[in-house]
The first five atom37 places (N, CA, C, CB, O) and aatype in JSON, in Angstrom:
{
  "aatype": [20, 20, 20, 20, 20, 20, 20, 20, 20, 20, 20, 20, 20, 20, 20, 20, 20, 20, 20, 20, 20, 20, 20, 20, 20, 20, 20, 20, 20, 20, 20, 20, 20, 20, 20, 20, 20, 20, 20, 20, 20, 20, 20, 20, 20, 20, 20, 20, 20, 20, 20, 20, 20, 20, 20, 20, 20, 20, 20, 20, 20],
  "atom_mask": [
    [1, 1, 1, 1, 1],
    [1, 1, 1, 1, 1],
    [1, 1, 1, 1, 1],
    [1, 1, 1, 1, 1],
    [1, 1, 1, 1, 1],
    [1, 1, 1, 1, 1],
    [1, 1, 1, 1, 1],
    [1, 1, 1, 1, 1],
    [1, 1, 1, 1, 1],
    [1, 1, 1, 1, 1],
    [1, 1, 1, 1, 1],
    [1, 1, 1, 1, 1],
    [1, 1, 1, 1, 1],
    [1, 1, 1, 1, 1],
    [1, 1, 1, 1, 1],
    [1, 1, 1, 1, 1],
    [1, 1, 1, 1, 1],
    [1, 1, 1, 1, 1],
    [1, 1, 1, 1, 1],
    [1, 1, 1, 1, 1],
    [1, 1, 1, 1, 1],
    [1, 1, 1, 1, 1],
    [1, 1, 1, 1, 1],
    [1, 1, 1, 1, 1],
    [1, 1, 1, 1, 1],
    [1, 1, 1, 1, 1],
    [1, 1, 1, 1, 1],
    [1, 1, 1, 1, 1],
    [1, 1, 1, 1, 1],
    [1, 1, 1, 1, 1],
    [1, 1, 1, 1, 1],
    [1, 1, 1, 1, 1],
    [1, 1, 1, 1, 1],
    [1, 1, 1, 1, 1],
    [1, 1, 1, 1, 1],
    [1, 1, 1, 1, 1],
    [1, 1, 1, 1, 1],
    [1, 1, 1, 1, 1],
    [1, 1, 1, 1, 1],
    [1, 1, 1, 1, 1],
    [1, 1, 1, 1, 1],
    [1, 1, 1, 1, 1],
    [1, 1, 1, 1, 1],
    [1, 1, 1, 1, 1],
    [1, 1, 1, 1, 1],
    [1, 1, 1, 1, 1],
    [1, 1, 1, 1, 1],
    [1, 1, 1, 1, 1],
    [1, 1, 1, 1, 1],
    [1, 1, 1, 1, 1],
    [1, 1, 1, 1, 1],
    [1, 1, 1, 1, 1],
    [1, 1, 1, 1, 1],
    [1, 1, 1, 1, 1],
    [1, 1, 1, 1, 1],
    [1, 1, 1, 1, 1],
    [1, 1, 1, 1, 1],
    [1, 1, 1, 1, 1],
    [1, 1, 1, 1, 1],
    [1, 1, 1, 1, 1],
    [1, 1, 1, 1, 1]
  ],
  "atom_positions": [
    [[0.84, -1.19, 0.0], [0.0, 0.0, 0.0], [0.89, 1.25, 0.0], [-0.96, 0.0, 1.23], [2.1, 1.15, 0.2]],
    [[0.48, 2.07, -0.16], [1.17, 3.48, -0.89], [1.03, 4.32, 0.05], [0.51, 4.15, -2.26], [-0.05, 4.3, 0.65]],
    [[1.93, 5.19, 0.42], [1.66, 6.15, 1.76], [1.29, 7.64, 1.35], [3.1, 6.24, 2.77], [1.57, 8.0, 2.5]],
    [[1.0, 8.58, 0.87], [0.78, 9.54, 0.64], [0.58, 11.16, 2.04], [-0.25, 9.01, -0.16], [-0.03, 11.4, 3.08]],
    [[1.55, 11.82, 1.1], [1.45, 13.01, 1.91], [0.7, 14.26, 0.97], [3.04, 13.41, 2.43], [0.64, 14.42, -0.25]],
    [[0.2, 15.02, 2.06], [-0.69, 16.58, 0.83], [0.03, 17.67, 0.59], [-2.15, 17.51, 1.49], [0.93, 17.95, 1.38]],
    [[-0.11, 18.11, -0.02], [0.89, 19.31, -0.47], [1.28, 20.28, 0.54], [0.29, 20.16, -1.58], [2.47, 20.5, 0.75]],
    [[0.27, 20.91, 1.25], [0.97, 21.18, 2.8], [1.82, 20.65, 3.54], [0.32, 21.16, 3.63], [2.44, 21.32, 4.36]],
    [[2.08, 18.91, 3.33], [3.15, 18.71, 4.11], [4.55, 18.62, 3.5], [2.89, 17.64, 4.79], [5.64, 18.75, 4.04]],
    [[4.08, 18.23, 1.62], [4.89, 18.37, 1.12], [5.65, 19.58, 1.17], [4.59, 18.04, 0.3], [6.83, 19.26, 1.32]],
    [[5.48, 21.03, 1.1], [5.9, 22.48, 1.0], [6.68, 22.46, 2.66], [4.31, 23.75, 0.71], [7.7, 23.12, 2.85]],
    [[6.11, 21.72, 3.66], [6.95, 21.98, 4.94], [8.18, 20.97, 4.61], [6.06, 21.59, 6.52], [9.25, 21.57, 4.75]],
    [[8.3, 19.87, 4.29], [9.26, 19.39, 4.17], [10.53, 19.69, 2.92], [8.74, 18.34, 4.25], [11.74, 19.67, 3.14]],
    [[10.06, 19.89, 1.97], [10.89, 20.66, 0.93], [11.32, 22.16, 0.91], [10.23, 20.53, -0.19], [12.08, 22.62, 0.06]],
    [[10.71, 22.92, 2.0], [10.71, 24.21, 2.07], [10.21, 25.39, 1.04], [11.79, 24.33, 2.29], [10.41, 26.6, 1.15]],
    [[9.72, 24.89, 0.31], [9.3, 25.39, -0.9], [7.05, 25.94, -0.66], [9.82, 23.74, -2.23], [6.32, 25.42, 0.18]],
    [[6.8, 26.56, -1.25], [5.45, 27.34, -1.04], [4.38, 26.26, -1.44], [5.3, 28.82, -2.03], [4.56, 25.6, -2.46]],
    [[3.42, 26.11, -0.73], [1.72, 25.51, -1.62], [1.75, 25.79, -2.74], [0.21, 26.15, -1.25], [1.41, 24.92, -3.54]],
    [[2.07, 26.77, -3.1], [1.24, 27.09, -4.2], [2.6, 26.6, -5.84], [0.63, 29.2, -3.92], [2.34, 26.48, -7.03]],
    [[4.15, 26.43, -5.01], [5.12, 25.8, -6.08], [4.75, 24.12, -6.3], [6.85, 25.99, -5.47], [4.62, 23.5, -7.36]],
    [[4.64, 23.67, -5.02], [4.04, 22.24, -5.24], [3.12, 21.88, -5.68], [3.88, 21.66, -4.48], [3.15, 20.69, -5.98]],
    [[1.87, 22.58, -5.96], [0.83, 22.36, -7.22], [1.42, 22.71, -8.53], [-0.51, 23.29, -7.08], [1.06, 22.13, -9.56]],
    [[2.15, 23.45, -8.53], [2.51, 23.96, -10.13], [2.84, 22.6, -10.39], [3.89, 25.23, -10.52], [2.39, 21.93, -11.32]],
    [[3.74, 22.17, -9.41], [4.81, 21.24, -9.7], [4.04, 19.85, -9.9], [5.97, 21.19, -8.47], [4.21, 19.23, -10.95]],
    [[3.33, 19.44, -9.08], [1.6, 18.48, -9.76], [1.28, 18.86, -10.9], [0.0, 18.76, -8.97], [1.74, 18.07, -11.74]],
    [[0.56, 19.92, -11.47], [0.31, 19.75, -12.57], [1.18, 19.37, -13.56], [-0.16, 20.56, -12.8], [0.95, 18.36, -14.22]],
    [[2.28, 20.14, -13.78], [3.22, 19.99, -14.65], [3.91, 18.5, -14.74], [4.13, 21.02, -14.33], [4.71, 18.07, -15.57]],
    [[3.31, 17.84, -13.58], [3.95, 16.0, -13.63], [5.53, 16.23, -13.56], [3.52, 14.9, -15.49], [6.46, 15.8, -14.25]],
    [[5.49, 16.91, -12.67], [7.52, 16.83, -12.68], [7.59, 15.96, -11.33], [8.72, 18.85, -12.39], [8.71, 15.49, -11.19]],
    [[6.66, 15.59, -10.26], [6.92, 14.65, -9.51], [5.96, 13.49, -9.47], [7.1, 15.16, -8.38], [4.74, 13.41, -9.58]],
    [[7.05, 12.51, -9.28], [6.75, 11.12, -9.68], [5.81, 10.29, -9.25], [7.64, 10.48, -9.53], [6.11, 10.13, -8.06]],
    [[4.71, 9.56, -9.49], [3.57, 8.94, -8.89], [2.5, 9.85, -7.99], [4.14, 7.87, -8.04], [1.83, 9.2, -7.19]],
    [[2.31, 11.13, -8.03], [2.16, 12.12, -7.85], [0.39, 11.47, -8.15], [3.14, 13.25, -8.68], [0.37, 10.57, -8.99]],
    [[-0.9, 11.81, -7.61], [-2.28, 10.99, -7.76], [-2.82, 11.97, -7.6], [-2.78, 9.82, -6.88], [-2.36, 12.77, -6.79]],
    [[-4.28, 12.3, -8.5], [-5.07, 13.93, -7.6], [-6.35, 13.23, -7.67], [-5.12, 15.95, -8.58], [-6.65, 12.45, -8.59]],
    [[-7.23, 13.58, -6.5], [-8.41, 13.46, -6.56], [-9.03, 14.65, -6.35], [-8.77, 12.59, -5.85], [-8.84, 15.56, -5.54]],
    [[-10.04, 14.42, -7.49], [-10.91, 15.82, -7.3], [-9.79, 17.13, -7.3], [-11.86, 15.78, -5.61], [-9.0, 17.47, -8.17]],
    [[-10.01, 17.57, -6.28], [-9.18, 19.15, -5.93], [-7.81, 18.8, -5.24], [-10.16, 20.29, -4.66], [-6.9, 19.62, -5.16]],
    [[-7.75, 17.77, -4.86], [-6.64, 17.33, -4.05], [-5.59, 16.58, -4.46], [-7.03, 16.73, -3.15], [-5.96, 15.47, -4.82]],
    [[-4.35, 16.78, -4.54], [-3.16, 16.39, -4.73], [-2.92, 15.37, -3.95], [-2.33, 17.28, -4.62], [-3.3, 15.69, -2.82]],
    [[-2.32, 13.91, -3.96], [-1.72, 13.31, -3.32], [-0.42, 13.13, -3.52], [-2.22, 12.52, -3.25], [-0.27, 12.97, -4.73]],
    [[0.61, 13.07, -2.95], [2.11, 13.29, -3.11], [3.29, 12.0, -2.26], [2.34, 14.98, -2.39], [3.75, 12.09, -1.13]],
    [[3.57, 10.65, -3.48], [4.26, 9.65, -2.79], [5.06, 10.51, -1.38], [5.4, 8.87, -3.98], [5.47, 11.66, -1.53]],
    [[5.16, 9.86, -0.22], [6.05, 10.2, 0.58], [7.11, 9.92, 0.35], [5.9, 9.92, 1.51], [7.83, 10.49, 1.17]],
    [[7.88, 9.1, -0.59], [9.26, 9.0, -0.77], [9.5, 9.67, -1.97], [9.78, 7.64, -0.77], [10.59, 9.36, -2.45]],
    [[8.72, 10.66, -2.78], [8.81, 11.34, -3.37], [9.63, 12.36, -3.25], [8.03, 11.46, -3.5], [9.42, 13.28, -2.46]],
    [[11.27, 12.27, -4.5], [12.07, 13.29, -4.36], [11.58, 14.85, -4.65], [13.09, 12.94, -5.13], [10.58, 14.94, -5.36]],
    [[12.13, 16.0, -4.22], [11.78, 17.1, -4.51], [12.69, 17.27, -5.69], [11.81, 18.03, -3.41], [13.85, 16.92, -5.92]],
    [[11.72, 17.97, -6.39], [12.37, 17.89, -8.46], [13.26, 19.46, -8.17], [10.38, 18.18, -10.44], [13.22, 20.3, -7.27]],
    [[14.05, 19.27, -9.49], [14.95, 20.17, -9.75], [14.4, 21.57, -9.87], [15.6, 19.77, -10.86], [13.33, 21.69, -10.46]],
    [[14.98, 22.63, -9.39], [14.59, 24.17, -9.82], [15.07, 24.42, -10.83], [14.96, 25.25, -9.04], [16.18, 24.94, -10.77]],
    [[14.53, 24.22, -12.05], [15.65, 24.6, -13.44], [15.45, 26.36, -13.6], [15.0, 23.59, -15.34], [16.01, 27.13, -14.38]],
    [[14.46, 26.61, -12.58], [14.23, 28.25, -13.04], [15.8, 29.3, -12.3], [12.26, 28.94, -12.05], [16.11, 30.45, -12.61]],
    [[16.49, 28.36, -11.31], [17.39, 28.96, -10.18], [18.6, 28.41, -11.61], [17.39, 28.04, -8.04], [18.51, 27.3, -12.13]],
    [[19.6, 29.4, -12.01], [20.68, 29.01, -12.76], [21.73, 28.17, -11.82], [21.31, 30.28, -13.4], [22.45, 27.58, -12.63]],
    [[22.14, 27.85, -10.5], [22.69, 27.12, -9.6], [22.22, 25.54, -9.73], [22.37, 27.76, -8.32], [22.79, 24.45, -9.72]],
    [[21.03, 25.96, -9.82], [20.29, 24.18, -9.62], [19.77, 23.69, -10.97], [18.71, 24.08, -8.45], [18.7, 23.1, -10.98]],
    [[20.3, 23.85, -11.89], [20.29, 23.34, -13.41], [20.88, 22.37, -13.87], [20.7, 24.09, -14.21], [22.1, 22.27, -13.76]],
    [[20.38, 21.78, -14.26], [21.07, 20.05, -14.5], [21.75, 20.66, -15.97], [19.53, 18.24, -14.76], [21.21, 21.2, -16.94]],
    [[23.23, 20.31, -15.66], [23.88, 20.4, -17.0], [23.91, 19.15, -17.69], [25.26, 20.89, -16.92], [23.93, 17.96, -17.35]],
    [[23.89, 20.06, -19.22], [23.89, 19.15, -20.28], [24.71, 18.81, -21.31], [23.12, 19.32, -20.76], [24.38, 17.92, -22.09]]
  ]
}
């Protein structure tokens, strides 16, 4: 069975805002990522994805 955390807890643990971790749901940049209805579900062993918008945290290519 699958453990799931909500985007509120996700944003406390990644440090990052509510409202970046939905972007980041829609856009499917995190992995096994489930929504019902209005609600986001978010694997708990789910890594926090790359900031490609920060030039520091850019995956070179």
């Amino acid at each position: 069975m699958f453990e799931y955390m909500t985007v509120q807890e996700a944003a406390k643990l990644w440090e990052i805002s509510e409202r970046r971790i939905q972007k980041l749901c829609e856009e499917n940049r995190i992995d096994g990522v489930v929504r019902l209805s209005r609600v986001w579900l978010i694997p708990r062993n789910a890594e926090k994805p790359f900031d490609g918008r920060r030039k520091e945290n850019r995956k070179s290519t």
